[in-house]
C-alpha atoms as one frame of an Amber mdcrd trajectory, in Angstrom:
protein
  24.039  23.199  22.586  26.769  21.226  22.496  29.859  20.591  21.039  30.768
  16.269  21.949  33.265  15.071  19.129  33.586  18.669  17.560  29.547  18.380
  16.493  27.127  21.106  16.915  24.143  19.761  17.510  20.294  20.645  18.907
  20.502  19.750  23.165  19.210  16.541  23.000  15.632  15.674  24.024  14.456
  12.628  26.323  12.619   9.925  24.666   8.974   9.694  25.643   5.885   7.132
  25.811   2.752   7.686  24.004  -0.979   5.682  24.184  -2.484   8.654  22.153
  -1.381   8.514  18.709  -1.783  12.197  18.107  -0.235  13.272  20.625   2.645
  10.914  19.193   2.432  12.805  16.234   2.321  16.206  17.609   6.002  15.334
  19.112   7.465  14.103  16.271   6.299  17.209  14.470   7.817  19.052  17.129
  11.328  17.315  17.104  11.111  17.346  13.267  10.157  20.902  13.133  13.341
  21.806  15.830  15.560  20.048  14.369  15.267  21.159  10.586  15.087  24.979
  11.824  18.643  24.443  13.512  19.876  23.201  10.344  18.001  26.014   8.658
  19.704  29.016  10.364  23.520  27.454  10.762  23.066  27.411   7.213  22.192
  30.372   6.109  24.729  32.218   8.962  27.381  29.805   7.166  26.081  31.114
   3.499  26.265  34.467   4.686  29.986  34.475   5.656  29.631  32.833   9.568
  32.974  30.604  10.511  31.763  27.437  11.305  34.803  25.751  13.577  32.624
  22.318  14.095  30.139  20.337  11.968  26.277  21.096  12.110  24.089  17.831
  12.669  20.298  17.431  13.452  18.848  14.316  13.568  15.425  12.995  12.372
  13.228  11.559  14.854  12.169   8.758  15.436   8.715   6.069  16.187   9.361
   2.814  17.949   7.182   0.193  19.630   8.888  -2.938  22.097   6.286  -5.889
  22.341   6.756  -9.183  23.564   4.127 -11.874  21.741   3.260 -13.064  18.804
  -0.754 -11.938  19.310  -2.112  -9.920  17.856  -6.226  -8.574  17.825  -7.311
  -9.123  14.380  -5.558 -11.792  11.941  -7.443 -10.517   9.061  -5.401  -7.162
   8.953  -2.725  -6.733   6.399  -0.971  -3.752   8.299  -0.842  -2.147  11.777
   0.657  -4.776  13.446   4.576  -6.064  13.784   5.694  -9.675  12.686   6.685
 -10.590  16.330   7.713  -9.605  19.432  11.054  -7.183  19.522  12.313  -3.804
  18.793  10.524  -2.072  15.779  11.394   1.049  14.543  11.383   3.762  11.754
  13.006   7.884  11.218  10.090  10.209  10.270  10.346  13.024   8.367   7.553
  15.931   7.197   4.909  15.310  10.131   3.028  18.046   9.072   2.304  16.253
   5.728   2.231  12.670   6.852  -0.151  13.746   9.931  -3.221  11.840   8.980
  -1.187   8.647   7.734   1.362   8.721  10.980  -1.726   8.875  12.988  -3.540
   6.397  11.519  -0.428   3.513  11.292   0.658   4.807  15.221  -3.430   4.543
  16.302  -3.057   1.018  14.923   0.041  -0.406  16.156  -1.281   0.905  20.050
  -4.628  -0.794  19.241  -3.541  -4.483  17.928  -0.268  -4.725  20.615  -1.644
  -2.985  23.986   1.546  -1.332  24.434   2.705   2.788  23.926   5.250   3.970
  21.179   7.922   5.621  21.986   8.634   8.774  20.319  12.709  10.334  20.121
  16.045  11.625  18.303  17.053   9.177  16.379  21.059   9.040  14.901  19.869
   9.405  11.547  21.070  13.028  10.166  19.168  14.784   8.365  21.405  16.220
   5.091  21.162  19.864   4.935  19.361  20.023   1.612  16.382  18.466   3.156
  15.291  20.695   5.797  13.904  22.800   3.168  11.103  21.983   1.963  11.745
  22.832  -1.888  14.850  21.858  -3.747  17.470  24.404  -3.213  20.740  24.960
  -5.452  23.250  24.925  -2.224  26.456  24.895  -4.309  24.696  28.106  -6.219
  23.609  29.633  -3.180  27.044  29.389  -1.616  28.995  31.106  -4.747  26.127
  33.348  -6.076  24.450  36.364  -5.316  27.663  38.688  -4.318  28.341  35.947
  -1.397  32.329  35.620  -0.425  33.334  32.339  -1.458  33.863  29.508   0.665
  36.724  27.819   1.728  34.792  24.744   2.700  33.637  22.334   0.429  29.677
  22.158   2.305  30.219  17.773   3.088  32.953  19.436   5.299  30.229  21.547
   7.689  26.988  19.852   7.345  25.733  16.288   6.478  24.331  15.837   2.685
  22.338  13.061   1.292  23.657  10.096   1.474  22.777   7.903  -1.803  24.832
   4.726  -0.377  22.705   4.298   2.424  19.400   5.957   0.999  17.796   2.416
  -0.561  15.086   0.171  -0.732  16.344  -3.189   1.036  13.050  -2.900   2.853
  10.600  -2.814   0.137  13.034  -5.220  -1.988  13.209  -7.743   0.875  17.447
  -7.826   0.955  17.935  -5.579   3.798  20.621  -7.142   5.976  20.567  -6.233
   9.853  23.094  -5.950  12.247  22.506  -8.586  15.667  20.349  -6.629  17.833
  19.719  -3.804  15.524  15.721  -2.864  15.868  13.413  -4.038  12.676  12.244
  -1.907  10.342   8.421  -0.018  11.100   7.696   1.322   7.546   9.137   0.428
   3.780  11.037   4.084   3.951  13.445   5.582   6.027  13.104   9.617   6.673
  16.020  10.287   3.927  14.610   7.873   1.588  11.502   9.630   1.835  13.087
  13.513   1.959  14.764  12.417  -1.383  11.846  11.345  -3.454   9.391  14.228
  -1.989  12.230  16.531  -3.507  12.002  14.768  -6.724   8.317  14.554  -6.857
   8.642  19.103  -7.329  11.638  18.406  -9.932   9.478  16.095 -12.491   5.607
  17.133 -11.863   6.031  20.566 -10.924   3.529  20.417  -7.728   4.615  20.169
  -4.874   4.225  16.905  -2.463   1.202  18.523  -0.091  -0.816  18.144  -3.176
  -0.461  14.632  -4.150  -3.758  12.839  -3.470  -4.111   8.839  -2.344  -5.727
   7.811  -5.610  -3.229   8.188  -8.524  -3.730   8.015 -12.553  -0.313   7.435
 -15.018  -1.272   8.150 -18.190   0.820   7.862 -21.447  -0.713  10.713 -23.648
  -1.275  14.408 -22.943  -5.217  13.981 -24.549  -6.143  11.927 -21.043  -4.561
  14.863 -18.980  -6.445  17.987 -21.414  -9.722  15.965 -20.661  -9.165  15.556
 -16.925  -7.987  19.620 -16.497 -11.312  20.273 -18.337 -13.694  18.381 -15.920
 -11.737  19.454 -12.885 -12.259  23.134 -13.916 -15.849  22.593 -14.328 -16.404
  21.095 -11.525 -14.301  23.794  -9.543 -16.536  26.576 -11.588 -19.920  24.813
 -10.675 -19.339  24.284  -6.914 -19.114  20.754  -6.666 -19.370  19.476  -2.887
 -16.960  16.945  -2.917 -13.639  18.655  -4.097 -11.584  21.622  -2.916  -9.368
  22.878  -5.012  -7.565  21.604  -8.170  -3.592  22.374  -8.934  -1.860  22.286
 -11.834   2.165  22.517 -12.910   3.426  25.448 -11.144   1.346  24.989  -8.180
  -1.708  26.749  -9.900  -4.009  26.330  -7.517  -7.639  27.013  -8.698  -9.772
  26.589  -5.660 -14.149  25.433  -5.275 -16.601  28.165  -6.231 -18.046  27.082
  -2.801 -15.259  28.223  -0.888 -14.792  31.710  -2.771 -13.251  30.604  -5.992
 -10.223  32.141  -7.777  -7.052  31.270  -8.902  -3.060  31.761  -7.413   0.016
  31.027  -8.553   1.707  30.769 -11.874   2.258  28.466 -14.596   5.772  27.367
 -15.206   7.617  28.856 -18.119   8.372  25.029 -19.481   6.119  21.829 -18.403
   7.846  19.423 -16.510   8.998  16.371 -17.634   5.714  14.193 -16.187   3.215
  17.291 -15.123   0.935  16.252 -12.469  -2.277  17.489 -11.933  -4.633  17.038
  -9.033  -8.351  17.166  -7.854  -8.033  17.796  -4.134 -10.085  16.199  -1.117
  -9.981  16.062   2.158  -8.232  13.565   3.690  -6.360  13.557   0.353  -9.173
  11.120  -0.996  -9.033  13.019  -4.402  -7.330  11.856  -7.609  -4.152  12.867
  -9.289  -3.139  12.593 -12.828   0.564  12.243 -14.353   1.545  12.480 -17.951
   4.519   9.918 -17.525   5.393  10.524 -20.981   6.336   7.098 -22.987   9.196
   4.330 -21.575   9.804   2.055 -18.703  11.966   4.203 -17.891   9.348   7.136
 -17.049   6.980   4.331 -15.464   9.551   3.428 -13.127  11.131   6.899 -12.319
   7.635   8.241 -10.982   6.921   5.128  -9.222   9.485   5.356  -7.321   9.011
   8.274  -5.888   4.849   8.403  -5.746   5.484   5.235  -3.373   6.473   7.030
  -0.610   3.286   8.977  -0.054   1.680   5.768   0.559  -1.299   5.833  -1.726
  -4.205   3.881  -1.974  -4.698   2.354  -5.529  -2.584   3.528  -8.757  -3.787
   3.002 -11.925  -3.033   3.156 -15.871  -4.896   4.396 -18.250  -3.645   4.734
 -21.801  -3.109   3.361 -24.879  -1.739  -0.559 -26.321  -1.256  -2.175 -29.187
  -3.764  -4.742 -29.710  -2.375  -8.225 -30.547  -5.625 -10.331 -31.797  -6.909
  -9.896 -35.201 -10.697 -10.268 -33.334  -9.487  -6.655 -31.296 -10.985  -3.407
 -32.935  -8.957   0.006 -32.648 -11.031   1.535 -29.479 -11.490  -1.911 -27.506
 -10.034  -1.850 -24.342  -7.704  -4.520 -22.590  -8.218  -5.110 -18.674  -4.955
  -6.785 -17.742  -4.753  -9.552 -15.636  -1.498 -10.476 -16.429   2.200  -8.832
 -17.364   4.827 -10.199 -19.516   7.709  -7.863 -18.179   9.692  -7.340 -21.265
  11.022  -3.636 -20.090  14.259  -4.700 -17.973  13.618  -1.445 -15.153  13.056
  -3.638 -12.377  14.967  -6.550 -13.391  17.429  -6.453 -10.657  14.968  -5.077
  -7.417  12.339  -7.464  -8.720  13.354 -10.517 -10.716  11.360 -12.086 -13.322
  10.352 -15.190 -11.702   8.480 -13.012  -9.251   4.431 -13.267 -10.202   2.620
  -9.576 -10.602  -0.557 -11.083  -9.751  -3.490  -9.220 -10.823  -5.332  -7.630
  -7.915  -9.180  -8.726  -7.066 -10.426  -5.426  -5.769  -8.856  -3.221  -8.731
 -10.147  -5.854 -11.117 -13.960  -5.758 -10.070 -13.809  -1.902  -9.809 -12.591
  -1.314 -13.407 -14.940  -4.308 -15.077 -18.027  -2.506 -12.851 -16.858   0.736
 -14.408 -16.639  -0.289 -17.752 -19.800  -1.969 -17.774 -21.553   1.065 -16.185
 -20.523   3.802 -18.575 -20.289   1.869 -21.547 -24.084  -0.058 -20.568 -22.839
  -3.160 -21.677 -22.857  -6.385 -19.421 -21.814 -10.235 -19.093 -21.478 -11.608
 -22.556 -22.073  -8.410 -24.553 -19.391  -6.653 -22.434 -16.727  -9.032 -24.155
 -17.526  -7.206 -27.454 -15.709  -4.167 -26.133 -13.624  -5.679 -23.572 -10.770
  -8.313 -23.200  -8.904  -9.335 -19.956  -5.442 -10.939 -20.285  -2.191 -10.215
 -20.762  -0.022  -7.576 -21.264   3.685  -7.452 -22.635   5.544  -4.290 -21.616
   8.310  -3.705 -23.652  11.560  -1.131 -24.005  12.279  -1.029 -27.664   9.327
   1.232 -29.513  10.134  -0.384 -32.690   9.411  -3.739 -31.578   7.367  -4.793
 -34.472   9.940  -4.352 -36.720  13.231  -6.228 -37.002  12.960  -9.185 -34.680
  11.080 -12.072 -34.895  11.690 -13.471 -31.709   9.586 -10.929 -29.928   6.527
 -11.733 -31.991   6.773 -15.704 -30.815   7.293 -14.900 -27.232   4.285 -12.945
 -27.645   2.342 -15.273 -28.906   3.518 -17.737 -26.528   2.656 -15.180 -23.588
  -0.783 -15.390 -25.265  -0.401 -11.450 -24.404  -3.416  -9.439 -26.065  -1.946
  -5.775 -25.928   1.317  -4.343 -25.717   2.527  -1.005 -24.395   5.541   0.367
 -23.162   4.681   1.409 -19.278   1.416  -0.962 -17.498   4.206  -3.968 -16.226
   6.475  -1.434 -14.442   3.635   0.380 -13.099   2.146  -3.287 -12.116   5.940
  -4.310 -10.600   6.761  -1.444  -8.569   3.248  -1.101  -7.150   3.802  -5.023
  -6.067   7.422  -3.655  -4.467   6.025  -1.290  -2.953   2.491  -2.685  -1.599
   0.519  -0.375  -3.307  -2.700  -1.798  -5.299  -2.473  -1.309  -8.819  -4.241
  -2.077 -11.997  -4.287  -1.594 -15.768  -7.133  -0.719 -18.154  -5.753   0.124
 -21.868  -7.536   0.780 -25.141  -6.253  -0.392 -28.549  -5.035   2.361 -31.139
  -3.635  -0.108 -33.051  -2.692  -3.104 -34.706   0.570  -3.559 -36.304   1.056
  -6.733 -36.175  -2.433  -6.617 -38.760  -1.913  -4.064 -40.756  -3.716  -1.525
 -39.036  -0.885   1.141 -37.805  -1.748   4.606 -36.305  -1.325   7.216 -38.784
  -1.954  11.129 -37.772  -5.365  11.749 -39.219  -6.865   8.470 -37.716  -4.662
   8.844 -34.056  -6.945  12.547 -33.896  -9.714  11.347 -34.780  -9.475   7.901
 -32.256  -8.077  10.145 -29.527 -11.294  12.302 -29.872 -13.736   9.833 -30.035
 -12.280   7.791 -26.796 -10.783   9.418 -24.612 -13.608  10.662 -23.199 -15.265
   7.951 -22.405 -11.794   6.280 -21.389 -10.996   8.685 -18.137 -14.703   8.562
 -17.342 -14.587   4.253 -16.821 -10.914   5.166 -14.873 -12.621   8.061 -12.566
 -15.491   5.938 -11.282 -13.387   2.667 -11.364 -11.519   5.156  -8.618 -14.549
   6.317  -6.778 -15.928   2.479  -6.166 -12.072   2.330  -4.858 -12.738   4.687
  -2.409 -16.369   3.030  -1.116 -14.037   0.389   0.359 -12.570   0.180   3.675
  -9.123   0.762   3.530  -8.194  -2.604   5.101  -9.632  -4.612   2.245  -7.764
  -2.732  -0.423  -4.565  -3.081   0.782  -5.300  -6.805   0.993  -2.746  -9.377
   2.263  -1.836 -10.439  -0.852   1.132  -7.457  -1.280   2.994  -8.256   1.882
   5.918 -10.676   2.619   6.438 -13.352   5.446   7.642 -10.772   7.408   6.224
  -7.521   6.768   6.873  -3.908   8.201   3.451  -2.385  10.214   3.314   0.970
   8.155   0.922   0.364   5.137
């Protein structure tokens, strides 16, 4: 140890080379896992009544890579390579769950550049709360339980999380570097990360480990009581391609195959967006999150699902149709979103296009025509594409006539509170997304959604709804990763993490 500027700190470790991206990865997850324990145990001496006369700082490590060209292998990829020759670097944090990602991003940067990563202690701290991995009550841990109180405030001892500096000036494009300072590898910083992985527990009520790459926001509990349903039969009838499925509480009920049975225990209130997840290896499976109604909700989750770095997102739920030719039950592919919510207003200004994406697009029209059995021109009797207005005021259809003309000059077809912040942050954050909706009503032509005709819609559709949004999913998968995450979400300079 030692004790340089009255800072306790882990002896620090020598900065090595790697051409081996695992083994890369095995050292980070060994400087990680270090690092976090030393935090770990001067904690919990401090709780338990240990003077502390210096501060207690560990520091995340870190992956960098030097090159010196512009070339590159393959000018078709959207990730894996830097933007040009220099210092590139990002803090890691949670190997152990990012293994398979970290190893395929570091595998790809030694491929397309010819040259090792380097793999180190970075001078990023890692806060105190973060090396647990659940949220932990520190202020009630220090007070509670019998403990002596502490004449410390805890900022005093150890570092905490830092919400000035933990941002998204990567992902938004403003981030402002200091001459000589090394460019950014990935959209997310290690605390930036730590913070939204804690989060992710708070509002779902799973933990992060469980989160799979292909991701479902819905707006109405019936989607999420149809998906539990199928999961569970398909856990009770041995299906080959799944493992396990968890629900809230981290009720995990795991594949007759492997044994079957059921651990954990439901929470004694839902969360406020429950998540719920059909696990695969590789994390290939799907997850499911009730994000309630509001922008608000849309945006929250987003945020935070981002860092894991999935593969597709995608809404299912339920719109207001706006054509007197729609029928309650039609469903609305969106190609389009008039952004009417005001979430993302500042990190993502309205004169930015949310351009609809080609591979989601095909995938849910293929989907829709296949469980429905409808095609070309007779499809078009179920199905619109266009666009769809996203607004913040539930009420909208009453009280302001403005609204209904900028609709109309949108030439939106549907309207629902959540698909254009789902749409906008999964443009942020380079993470394919898509919308298909289905019309419960029509306000704006008499027809609103009363109780007795909401049950009986939300029997007769939902079904059949989650079914077109499951295989659009599974055609996702059939593609190589490389086309998904197509060029079309990255910037002029872009980071090499996907």
């Amino acid at each position: 140890m030692n004790t340089a500027l009255s800072v306790l700190t882990p002896e620090r470790l020598a900065t090595e080379t790697f051409t081996d991206a695992a083994g890369a990865v095995a050292r980070l997850d060994d400087i990680y896992e270090r690092n976090t324990r030393f935090l770990r145990d001067r904690f919990e001496a401090f709780a338990n009544g240990q003077p502390l006369t210096t501060r207690v700082r560990a520091s995340y490590p870190f992956v960098r890579i030097t090159t010196s060209t512009h070339a590159r292998l393959d000018s078709r990829l959207s990730y894996g390579f830097v933007a040009g020759p220099g210092v590139h670097e990002t803090t890691v944090t949670r190997p152990d769950l990012f293994r398979t990602y970290l190893t395929e991003q570091i595998g790809l940067l030694i491929e397309n550049h010819g040259v090792p990563v380097e793999i180190g202690e970075s001078t990023e701290p890692i806060p105190v709360h973060f090396a647990y991995r659940r949220d932990i009550n520190v202020e009630a841990a220090l007070t509670g339980g019998g403990m002596p109180a502490l004449d410390r405030p805890l900022r005093d001892v150890f570092d905490t999380p830092d919400l000035a500096a933990i941002d998204d000036a990567i992902a938004n494009g403003t981030l402002q570097l200091p001459s000589g300072a090394p460019e950014p590898l990935a959209l997310f910083p290690a605390a930036r990360v730590d913070y939204s992985l804690h989060r992710l527990y708070h509002y779902t009520g799973t933990d992060p480990e469980h989160f799979q790459n292909f991701v479902i926001f819905t707006n109405y509990q019936f989607y999420v009581d149809a998906f539990a349903r199928l999961c569970h039969e398909r856990m009770s009838s041995g299906q080959p391609s799944a493992d396990a499925f968890v629900e809230p509480g981290n009720v995990i009920t795991r594949n007759k195959r492997s044994g079957g049975g059921t651990t954990g225990g439901a929470p004694e209130r839902m969360p406020q967006m429950p998540a719920f997840h059909l696990v695969e290896p590789r994390y290939r499976g799907i997850t499911m999150v009730n994000i309630g109604t509001g922008p608000s909700n849309a945006r929250t989750i987003t945020d935070h699902v981002a860092v894991l770095r999935p593969h597709a997102w995608l809404m299912l739920g339920h719109c207001a149709g706006l054509r007197n030719t729609q029928r309650l039950g039609d469903y609305v592919l969106a190609h389009g979103y008039v952004r009417e919510d005001h979430v993302l207003d500042q990190e993502l200004p309205l004169w930015i296009p949310i351009p609809a994406l080609a591979e989601m697009q095909v995938a849910l029209e293929q989907a829709v025509g296949e469980v429905t059995g409808l095609a070309g021109f007779e499809l078009k009797r179920l199905m619109r594409t266009g666009t769809v207005a996203s607004v913040d005021n539930r009420n909208w259809e009453i009280g302001d006539s403005a609204i209904i003309r900028r609709l109309s000059q949108s030439r939106a077809i549907a309207l629902d509170m959540e698909s254009a912040a789902i749409a906008a942050n999964g443009f942020r954050f380079r993470v394919p997304y898509g919308a298909l909706l289905c019309v419960s009503d029509k306000p704006l032509h008499g027809e609103i959604k009363l109780a007795g005709m909401a049950g009986e819609f939300y029997r007769q559709r939902v079904g059949q709804h989650l079914e077109i949004g499951l295989k659009a999913l599974e055609k996702l998968k059939s593609q190589e990763w490389e086309r998904l995450h197509s060029r079309k979400l990255r910037s002029f300079a872009e980071v090499a993490f996907q």
